[in-house]
RONUMAR-899557 format. One record per residue: residue in one letter; x negated, y, z negated of N, C-alpha, C in turn. Coordinates in steps of 0.1 Angstrom, whole numbers, padded with zeros to 4 digits, always signed. Atoms other than C-alpha are relative to their C-alpha. Layout:
BEGIN
AXYZXYZXYZ ...
This chain:
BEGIN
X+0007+0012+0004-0001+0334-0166-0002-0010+0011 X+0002+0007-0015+0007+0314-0131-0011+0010+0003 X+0007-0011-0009-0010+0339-0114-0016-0005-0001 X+0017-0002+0006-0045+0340-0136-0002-0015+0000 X+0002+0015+0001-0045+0299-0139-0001-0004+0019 X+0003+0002-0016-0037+0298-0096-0015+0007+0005 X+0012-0008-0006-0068+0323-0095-0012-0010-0010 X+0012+0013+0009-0090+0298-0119-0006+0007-0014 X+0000-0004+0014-0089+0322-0148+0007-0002-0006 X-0007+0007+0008-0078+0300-0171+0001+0003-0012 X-0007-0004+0011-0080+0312-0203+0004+0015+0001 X-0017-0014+0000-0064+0346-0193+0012-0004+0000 X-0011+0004+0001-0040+0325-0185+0010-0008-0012 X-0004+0004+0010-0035+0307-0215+0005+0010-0011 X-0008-0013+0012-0034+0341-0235+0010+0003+0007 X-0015-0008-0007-0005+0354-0210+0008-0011-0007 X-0011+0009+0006+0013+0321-0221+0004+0002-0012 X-0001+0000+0011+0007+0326-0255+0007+0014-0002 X-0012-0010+0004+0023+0358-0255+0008+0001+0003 X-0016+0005+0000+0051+0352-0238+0010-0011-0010 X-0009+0008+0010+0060+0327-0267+0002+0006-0012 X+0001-0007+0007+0052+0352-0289+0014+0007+0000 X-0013-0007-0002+0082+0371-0275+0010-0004-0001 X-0010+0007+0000+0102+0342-0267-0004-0017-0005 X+0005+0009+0005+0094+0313-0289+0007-0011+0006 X-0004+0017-0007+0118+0285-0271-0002+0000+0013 X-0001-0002-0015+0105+0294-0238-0009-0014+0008 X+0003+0012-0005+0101+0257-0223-0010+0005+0004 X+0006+0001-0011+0089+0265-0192-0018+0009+0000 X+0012-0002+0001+0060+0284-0206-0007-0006-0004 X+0008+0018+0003+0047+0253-0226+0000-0005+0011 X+0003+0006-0010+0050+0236-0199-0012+0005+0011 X+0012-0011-0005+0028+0264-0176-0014+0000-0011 X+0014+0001+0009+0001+0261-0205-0002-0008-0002 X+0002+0011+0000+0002+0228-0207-0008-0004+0015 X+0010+0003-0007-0013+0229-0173-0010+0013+0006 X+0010-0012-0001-0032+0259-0179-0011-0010-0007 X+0006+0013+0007-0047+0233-0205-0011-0012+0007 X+0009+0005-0008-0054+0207-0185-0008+0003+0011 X+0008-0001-0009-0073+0225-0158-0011+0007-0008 X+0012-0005+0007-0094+0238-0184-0007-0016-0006 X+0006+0014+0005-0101+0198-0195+0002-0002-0013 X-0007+0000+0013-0081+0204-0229+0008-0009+0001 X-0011+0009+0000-0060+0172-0223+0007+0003-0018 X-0007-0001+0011-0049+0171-0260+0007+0013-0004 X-0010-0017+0003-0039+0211-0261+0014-0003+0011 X-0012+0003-0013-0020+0200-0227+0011-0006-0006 X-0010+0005+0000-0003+0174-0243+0011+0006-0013 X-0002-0006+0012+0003+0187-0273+0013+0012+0009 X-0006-0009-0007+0020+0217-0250+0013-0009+0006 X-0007+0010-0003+0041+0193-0233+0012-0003-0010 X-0009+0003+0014+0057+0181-0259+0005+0011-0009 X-0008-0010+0003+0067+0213-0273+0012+0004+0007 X-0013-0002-0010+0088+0220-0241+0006-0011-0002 X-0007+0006-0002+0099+0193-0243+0009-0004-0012 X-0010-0007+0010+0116+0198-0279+0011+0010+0008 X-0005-0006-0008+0128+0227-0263+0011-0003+0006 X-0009+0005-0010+0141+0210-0233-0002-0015+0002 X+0005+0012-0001+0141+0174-0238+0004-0005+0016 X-0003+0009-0017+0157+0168-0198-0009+0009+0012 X+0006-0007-0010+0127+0186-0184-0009-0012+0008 X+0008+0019-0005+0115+0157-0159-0015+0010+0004 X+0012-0005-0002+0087+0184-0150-0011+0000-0010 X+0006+0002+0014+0073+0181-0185-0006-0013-0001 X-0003+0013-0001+0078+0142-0184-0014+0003+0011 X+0009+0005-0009+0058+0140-0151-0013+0008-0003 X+0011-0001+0007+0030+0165-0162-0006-0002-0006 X+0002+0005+0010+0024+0151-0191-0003-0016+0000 X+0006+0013-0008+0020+0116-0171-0004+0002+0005 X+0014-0007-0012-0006+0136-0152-0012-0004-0006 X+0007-0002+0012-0025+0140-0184-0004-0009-0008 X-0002+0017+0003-0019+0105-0198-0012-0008+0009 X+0004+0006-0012-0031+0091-0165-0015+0003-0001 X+0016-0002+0003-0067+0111-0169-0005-0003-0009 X+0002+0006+0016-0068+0103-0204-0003-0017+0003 X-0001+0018+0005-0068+0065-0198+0010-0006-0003 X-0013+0005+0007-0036+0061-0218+0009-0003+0009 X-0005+0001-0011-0021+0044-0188+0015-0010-0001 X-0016+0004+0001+0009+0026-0205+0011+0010-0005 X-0012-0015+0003+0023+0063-0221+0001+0006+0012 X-0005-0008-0013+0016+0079-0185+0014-0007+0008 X-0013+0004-0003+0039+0054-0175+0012+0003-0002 X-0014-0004+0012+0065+0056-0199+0004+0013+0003 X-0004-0013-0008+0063+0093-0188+0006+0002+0008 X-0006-0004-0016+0070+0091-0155+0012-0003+0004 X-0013+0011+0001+0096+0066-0159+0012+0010-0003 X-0008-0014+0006+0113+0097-0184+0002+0008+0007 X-0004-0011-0006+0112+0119-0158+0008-0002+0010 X-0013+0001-0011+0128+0100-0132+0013-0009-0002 X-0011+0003+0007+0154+0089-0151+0010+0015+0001 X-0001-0014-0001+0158+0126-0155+0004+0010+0016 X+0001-0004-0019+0154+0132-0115-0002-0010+0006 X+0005+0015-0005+0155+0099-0098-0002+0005+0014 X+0005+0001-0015+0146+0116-0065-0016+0009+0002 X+0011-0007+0003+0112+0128-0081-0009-0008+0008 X+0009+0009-0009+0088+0115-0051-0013+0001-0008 X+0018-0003+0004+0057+0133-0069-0002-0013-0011 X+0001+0007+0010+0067+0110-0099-0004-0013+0006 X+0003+0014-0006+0068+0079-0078-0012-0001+0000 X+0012+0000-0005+0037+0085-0066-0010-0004-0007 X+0011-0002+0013+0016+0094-0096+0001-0011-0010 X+0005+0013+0008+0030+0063-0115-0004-0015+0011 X+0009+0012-0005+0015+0040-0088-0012+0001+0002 X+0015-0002-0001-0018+0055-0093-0001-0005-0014 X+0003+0006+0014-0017+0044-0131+0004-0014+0002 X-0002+0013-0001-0001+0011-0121-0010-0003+0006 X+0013+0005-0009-0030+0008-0094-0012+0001-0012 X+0013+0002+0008-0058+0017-0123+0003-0011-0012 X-0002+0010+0007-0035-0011-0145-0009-0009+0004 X+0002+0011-0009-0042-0034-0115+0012-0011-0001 X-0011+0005-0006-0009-0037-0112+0004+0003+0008 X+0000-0004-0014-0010-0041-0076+0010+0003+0008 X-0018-0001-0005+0028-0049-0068+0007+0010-0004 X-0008-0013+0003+0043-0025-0088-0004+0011+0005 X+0000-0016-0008+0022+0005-0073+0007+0000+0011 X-0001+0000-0013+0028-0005-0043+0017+0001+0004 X-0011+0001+0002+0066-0009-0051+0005+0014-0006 X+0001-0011+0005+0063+0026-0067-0004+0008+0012 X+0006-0005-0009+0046+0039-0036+0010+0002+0009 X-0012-0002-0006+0073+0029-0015+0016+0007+0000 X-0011-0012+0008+0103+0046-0034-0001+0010+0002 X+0000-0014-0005+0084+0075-0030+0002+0004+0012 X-0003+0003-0014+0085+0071+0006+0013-0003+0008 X-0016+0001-0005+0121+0063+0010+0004+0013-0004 X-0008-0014+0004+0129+0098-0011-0012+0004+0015 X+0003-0009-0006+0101+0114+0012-0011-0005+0012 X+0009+0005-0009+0090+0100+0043-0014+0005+0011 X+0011-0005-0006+0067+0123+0052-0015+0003-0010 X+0010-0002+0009+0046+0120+0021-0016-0006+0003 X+0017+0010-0010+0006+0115+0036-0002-0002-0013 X+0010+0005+0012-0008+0110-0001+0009-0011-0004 X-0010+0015+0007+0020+0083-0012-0006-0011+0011 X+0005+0011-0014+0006+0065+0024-0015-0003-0004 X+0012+0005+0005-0028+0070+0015-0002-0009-0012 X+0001+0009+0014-0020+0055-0021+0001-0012+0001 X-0004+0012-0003-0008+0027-0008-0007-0011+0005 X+0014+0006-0005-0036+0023+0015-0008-0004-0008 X+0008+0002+0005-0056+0021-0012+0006-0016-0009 X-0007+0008+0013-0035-0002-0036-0001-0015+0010 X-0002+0012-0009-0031-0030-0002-0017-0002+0003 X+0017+0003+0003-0070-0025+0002-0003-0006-0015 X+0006+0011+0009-0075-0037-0032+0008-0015-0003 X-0005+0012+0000-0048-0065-0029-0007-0009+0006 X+0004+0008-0006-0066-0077-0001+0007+0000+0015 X-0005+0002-0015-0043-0069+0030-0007+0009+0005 X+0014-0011-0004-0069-0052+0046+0009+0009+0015 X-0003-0005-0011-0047-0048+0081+0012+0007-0007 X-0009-0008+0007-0018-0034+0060-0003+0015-0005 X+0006-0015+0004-0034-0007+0044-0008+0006+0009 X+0007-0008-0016-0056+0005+0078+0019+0006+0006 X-0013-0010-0004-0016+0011+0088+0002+0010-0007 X-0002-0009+0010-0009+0026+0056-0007+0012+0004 X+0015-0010-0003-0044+0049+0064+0011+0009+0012 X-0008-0007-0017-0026+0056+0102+0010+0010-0003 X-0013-0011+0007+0009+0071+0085-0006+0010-0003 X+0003-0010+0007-0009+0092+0065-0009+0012+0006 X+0008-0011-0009-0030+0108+0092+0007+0003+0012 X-0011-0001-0012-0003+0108+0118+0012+0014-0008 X-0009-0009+0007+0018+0131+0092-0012+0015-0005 X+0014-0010+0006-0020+0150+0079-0008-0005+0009 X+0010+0007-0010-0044+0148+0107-0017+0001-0004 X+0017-0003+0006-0071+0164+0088-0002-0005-0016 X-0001+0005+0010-0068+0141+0058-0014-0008-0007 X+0010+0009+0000-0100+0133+0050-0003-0008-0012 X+0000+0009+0008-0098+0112+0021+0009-0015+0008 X-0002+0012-0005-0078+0092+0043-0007-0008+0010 X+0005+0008-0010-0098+0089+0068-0018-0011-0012 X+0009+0003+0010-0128+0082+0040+0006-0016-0002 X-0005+0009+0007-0106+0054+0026+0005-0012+0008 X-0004+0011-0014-0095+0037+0061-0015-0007+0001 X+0013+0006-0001-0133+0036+0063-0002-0011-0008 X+0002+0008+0015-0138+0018+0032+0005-0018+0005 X-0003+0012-0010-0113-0007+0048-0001-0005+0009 X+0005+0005-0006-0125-0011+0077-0015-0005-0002 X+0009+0004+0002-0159-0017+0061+0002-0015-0007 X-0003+0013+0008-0144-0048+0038+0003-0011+0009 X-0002+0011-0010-0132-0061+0071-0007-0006+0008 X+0010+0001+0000-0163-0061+0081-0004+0006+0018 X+0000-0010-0007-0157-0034+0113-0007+0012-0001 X+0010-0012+0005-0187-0014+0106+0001+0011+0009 X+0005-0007-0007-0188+0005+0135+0010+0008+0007 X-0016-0007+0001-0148+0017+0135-0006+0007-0013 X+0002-0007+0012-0158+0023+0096-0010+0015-0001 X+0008-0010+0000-0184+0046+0108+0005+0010+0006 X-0009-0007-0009-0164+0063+0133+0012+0008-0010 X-0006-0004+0007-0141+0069+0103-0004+0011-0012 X+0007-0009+0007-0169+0085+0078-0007+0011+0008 X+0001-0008-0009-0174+0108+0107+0004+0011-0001 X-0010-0005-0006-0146+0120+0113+0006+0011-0016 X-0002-0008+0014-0140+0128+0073-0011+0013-0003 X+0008-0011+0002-0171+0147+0073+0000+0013+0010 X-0003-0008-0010-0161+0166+0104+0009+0007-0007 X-0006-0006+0008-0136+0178+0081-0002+0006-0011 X+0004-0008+0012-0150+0180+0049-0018-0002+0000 X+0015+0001+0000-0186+0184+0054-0008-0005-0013 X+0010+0002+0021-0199+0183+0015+0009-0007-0004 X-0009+0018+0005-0176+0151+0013-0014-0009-0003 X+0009+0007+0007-0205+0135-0009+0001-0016-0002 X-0009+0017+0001-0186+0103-0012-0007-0005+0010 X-0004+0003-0013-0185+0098+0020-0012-0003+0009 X+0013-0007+0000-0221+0110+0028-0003-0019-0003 X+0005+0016+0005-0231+0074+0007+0008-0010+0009 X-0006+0008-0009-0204+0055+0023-0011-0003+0018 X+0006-0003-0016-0220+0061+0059-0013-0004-0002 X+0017+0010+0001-0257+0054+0046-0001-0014-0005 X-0001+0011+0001-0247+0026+0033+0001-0012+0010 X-0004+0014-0015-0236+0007+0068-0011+0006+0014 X+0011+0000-0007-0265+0025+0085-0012-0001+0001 X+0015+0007-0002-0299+0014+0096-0007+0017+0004 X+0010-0008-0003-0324+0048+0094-0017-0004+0010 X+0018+0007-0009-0355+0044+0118-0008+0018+0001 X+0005-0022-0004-0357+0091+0120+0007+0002-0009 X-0006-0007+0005-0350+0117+0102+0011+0005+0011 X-0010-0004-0008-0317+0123+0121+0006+0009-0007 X-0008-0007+0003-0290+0152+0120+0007-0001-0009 X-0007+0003+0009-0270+0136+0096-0009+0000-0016 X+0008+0001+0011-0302+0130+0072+0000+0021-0007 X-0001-0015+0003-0312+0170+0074+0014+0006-0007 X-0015-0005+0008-0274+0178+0067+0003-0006-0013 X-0002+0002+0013-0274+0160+0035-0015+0005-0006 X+0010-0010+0014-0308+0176+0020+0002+0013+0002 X-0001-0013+0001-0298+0207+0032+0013+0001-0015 X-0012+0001+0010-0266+0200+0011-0001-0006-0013 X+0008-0003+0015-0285+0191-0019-0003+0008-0004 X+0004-0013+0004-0297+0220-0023+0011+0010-0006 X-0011-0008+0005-0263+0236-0030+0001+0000-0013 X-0005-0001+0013-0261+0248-0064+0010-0002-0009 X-0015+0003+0003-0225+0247-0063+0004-0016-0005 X-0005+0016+0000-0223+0208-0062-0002-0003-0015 X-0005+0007+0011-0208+0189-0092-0010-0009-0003 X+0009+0010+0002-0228+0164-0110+0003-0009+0007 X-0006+0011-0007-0207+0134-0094-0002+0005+0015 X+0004+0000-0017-0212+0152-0057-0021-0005+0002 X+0012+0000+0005-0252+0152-0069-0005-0016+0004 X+0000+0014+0003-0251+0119-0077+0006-0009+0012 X-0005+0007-0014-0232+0104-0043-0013+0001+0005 X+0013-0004-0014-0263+0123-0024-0015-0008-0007 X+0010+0006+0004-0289+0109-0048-0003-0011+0007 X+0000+0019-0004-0279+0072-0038-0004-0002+0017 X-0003+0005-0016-0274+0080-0001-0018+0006+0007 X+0019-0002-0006-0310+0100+0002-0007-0013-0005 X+0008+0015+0006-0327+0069-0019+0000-0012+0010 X+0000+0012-0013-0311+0045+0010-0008+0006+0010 X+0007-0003-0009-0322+0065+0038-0014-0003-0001 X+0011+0003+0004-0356+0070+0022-0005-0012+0004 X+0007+0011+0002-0362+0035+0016+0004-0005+0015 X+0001+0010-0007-0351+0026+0050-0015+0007+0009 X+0006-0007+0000-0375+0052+0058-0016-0003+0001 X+0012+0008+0005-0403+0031+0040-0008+0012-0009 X+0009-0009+0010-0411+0064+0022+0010-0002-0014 X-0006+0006+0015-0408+0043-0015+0000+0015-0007 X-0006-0009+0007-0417+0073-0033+0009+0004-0004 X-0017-0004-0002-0389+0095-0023+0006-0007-0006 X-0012+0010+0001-0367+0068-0023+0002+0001-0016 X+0000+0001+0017-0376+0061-0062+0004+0010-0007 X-0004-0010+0007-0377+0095-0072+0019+0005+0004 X-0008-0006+0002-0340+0102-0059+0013-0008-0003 X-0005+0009+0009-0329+0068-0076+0003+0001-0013 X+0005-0008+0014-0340+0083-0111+0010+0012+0000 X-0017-0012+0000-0315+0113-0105+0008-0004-0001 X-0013+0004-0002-0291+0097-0095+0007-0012-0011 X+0000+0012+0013-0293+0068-0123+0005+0011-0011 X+0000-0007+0009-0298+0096-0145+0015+0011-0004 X-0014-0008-0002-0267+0114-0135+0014-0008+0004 X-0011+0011-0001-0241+0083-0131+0000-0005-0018 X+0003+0004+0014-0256+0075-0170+0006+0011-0009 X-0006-0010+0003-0243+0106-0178+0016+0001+0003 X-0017-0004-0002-0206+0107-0163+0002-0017-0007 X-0003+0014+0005-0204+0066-0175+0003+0006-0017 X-0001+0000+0018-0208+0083-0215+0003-0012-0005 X-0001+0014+0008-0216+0049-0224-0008+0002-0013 X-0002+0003+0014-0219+0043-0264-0007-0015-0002 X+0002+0016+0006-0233+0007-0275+0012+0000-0011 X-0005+0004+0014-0213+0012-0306+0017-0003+0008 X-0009+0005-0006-0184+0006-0282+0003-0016-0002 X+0002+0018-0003-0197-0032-0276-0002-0005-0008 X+0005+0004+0012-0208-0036-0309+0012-0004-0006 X-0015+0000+0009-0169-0029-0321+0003-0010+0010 X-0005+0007-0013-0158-0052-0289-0001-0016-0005 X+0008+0019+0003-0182-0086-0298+0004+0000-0011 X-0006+0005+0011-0175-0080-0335+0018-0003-0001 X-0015+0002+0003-0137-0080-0328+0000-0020+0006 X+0001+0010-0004-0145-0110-0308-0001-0013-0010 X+0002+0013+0011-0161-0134-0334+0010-0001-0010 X-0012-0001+0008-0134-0123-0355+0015-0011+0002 X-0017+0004-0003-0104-0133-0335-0006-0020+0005 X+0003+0008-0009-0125-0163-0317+0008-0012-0006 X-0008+0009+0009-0108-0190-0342+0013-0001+0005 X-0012+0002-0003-0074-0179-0335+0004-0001+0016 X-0001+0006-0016-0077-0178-0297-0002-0016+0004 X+0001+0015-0001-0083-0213-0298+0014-0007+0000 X-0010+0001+0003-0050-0217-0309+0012+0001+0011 X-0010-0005-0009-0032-0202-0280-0007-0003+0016 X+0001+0003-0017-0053-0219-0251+0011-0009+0008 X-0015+0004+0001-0025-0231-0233-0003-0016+0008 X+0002+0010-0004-0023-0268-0223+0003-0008+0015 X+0003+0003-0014-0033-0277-0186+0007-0016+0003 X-0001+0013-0006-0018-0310-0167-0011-0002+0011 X+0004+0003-0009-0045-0324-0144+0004-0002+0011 X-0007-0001-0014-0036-0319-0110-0015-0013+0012 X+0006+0010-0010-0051-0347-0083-0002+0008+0013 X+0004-0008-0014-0043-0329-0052+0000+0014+0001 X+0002-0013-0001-0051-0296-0036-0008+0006-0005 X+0009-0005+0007-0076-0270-0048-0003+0006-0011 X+0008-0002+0015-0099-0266-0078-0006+0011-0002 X+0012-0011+0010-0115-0237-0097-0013-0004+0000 X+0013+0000+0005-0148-0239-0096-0003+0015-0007 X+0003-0016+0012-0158-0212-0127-0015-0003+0003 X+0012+0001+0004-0194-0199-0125-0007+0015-0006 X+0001-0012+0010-0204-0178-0154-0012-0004-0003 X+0011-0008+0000-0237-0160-0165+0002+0013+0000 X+0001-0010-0002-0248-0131-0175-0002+0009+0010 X+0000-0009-0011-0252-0100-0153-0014-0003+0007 X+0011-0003-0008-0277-0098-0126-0008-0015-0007 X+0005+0010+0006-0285-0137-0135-0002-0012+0010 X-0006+0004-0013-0279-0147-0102+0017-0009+0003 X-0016+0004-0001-0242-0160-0104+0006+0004+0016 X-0003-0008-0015-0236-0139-0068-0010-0011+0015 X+0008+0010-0005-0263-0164-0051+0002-0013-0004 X-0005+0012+0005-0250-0192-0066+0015-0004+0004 X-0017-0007-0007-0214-0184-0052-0005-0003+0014 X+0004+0000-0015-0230-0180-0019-0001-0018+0002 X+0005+0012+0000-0248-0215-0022+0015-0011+0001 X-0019+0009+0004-0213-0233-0033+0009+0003+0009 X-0013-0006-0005-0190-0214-0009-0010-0003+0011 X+0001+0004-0017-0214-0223+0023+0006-0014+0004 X-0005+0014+0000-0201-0262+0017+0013+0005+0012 X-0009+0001-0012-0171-0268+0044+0011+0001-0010 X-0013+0000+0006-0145-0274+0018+0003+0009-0014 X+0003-0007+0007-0157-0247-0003+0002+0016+0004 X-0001-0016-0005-0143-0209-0004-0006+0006-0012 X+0002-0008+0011-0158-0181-0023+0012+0009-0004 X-0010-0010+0006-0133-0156-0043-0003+0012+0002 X+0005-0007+0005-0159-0133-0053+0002+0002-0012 X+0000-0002+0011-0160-0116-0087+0016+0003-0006 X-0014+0001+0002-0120-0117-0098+0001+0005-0015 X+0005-0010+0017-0112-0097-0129+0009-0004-0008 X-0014+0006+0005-0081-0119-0141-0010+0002-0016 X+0005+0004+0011-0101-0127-0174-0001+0017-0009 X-0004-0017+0002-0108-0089-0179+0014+0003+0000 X-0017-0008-0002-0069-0076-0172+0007-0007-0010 X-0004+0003+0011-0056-0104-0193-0005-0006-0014 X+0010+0003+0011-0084-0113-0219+0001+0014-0005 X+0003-0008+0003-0088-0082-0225+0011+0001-0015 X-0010-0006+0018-0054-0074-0250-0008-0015-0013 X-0001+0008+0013-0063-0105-0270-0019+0004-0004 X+0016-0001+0010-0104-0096-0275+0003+0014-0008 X+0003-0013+0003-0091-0058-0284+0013-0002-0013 X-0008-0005+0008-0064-0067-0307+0012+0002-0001 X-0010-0014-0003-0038-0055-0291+0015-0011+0001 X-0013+0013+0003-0014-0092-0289+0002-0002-0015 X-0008+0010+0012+0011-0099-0320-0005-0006-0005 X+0000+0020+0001+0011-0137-0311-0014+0002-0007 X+0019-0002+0008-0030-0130-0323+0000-0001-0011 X+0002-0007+0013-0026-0110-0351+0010-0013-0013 
């Protein structure tokens, strides 16, 4: 069942599992092996479901525990992946992979500190871990230490030199810092590696100015053309031919590979209205008792103020930011998602004190 699942025949491998339990019905470790025969077939719920059998079985399997926080983690259900991981290194407290994997669920919390405090642990059990460095890089790029995580980036390619997600992701930061022309040097250097890095591909047309069809242009339509590519690689190239194009001045083009690419990001989003619909009616609902729990501010004299400026999307709110933040004693934030991370349990339901 390893075997046929490492070779990407996956449900051969699921029937080998299933017969070895046939033989040996409390055989953990083969739930567990199906459970990530499972998930590579995109059956999260058979996975977990598997999981959880071994782990009847064998409740002190931290491998169970941590796979099963794999599967949580893609699922969305990012406070049970937790809880998983946590189980497992309780179980093995010198489980680096676990560290690691619950500061990518803390990082999609936007719980910045803990990943990053989760990142680190791992790094003390295993100091040569390049993906716990790159995690980190990413987690201090979204805090905002921008020269922090460019180190973090360094570690991780000083230990993996052909890392190209790290180098992808150093870019990224060096683009926020606003080192375009290191950042480029960096989307290079990834594609030197991984050629049909699609990501990456966009990244790079994004911070360049087209005046030719240059070497880099031809190597991404040739690489359209690949059959092979995933909808999401598709969809990188759509965005990044559309920029070229239009710098191009051939609108056409440009439009037509806008329209794919829209069409194929509309597609991996599986957006629902009846999502929003349940969302705003939970809203009007609760809106009365939220009133109740706004919490009561002292006016402060000195030091600085909030300026809030709300509107809907694309209403110009981003232009009006600009306008306000060129003043001398005026900084911009940008878009800050506090309101989302903790608005969110009380519009969904999900606080007590509410209910």
């Amino acid at each position: 069942g390893n075997a046929l699942n490492d070779k990407g025949d996956v449900e051969a491998a699921i029937d080998s599992f299933k017969k070895a339990l046939k033989i040996k019905p409390d055989y953990a470790g083969a739930y567990n092996n199906m459970g990530n025969a499972f998930k590579d077939k995109g059956d999260l719920e058979a996975a977990i479901d598997s999981y959880k059998q071994a782990l009847k079985i064998k409740p002190d399997s931290a491998d169970a525990y941590y796979n099963m926080g794999n599967v949580l983690n893609d699922k969305g259900d990012l406070e049970a992946a937790i809880n998983s991981f946590e189980k497992a290194l309780k179980i093995k407290p010198d489980f680096a992979d676990a560290y690691n994997n619950m500061g990518l669920a803390l990082n999609y919390k936007d719980d910045l500190k803990a990943a990053i405090d989760s990142y680190e642990k791992a790094l003390k059990i295993k100091p040569d871990f390049a993906d716990a460095y790159n995690n980190m890089g990413n987690a201090l790029n979204d805090k905002g230490d921008v020269e922090a995580a460019i180190d973090s980036f360094k570690q991780a390619l000083k230990i993996k030199p052909d890392f190209a997600d790290a180098y992808n992701n150093m870019g990224n930061a060096l683009n926020n810092k606003g080192d375009l022309e290191a950042a480029i040097d960096c989307y290079k250097q990834a594609l030197k590696i991984k050629p049909d890095y699609a990501e990456v591909h966009r990244h790079l047309t994004s911070i360049t100015k087209y005046e030719e069809r240059t070497p880099h242009v031809v190597q991404m339509q040739n690489l359209y053309q690949d059959k092979s590519l995933t909808e999401e690689q598709r969809c990188h190239l759509s965005f990044a031919l559309a920029k070229v194009f239009e710098d191009l001045n051939d609108l056409e083009k440009s439009f037509s590979y806008l329209v794919i690419g829209n069409t194929l990001r509309k597609n991996q989003l599986d957006y629902n209205i009846k999502k929003d619909i349940k969302l705003f009616s939970q809203l009007k609902n609760i809106y009365l008792k939220l009133q109740n729990l706004v919490p009561q501010t002292l006016e402060v004299s000195n030091g600085p103020k909030p300026i809030f400026i709300l509107g809907m999307a694309r209403s110009g709110t981003s232009l009006v930011e600009q306008i306000i933040s060129s003043h001398s004693m005026v900084t911009g934030a940008g878009e800050l998602n506090y309101v989302a991370k903790f608005g969110a349990e009380y519009a969904e339901l999900r606080r007590s004190s509410v209910e």
